[in-house]
N, C-alpha and C positions, 0 to 999 in steps of 0.2 A: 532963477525965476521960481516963484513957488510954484504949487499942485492945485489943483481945481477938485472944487466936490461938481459932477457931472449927474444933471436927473436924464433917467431912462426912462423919462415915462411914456412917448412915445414907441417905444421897445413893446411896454405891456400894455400899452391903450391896442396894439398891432394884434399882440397874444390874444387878448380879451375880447377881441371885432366889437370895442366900445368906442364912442365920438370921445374927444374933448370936451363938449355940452353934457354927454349925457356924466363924464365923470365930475367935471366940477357941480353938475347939478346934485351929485352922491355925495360930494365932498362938502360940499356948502361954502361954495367959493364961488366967484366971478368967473366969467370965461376967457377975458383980459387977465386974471391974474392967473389963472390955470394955464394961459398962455406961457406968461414969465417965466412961471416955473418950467413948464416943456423946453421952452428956449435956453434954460440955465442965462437967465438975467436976472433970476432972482438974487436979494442978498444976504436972507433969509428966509428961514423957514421953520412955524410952528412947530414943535413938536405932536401937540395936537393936529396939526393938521395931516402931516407926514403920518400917522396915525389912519387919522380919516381914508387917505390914498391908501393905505396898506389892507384896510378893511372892504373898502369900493374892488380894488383890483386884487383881491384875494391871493395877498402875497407878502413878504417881508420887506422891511427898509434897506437890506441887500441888495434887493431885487430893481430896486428906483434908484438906487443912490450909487455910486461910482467915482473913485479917488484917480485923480489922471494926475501921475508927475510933471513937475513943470521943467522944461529946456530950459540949462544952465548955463546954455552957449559953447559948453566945454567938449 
């Protein structure tokens, strides 16, 4: 099974005592789509926007973004 990209942004919306609203209102995004993102049901994701999150939550794309291997059954 392949590897998942995993967003943390609920990790650093926690860090930062900021809503979901108030970041997609920073980000300049929907709150349904800042949802998706949170959820990792997105299937991508702007570079500019990833951008945008890094500048709103004063951090890196390290810091959001997270590589999970996937179970190979073996």
């Amino acid at each position: 099974m392949e590897g998942e990209i995993v967003f943390n942004i609920d990790v650093m919306l926690a860090k930062r005592k900021m809503s979901l609203t108030e970041l997609a209102d920073q980000v300049g995004i929907t709150v349904p789509n800042m949802s998706i993102l949170k959820t990792g049901k997105a299937k991508a994701v702007k570079v500019s926007t990833l951008a945008r999150l890094c500048e709103a939550l004063d951090c890196q794309p390290g810091d959001i973004l997270e590589y999970r291997r996937g179970s190979d059954g073996a």
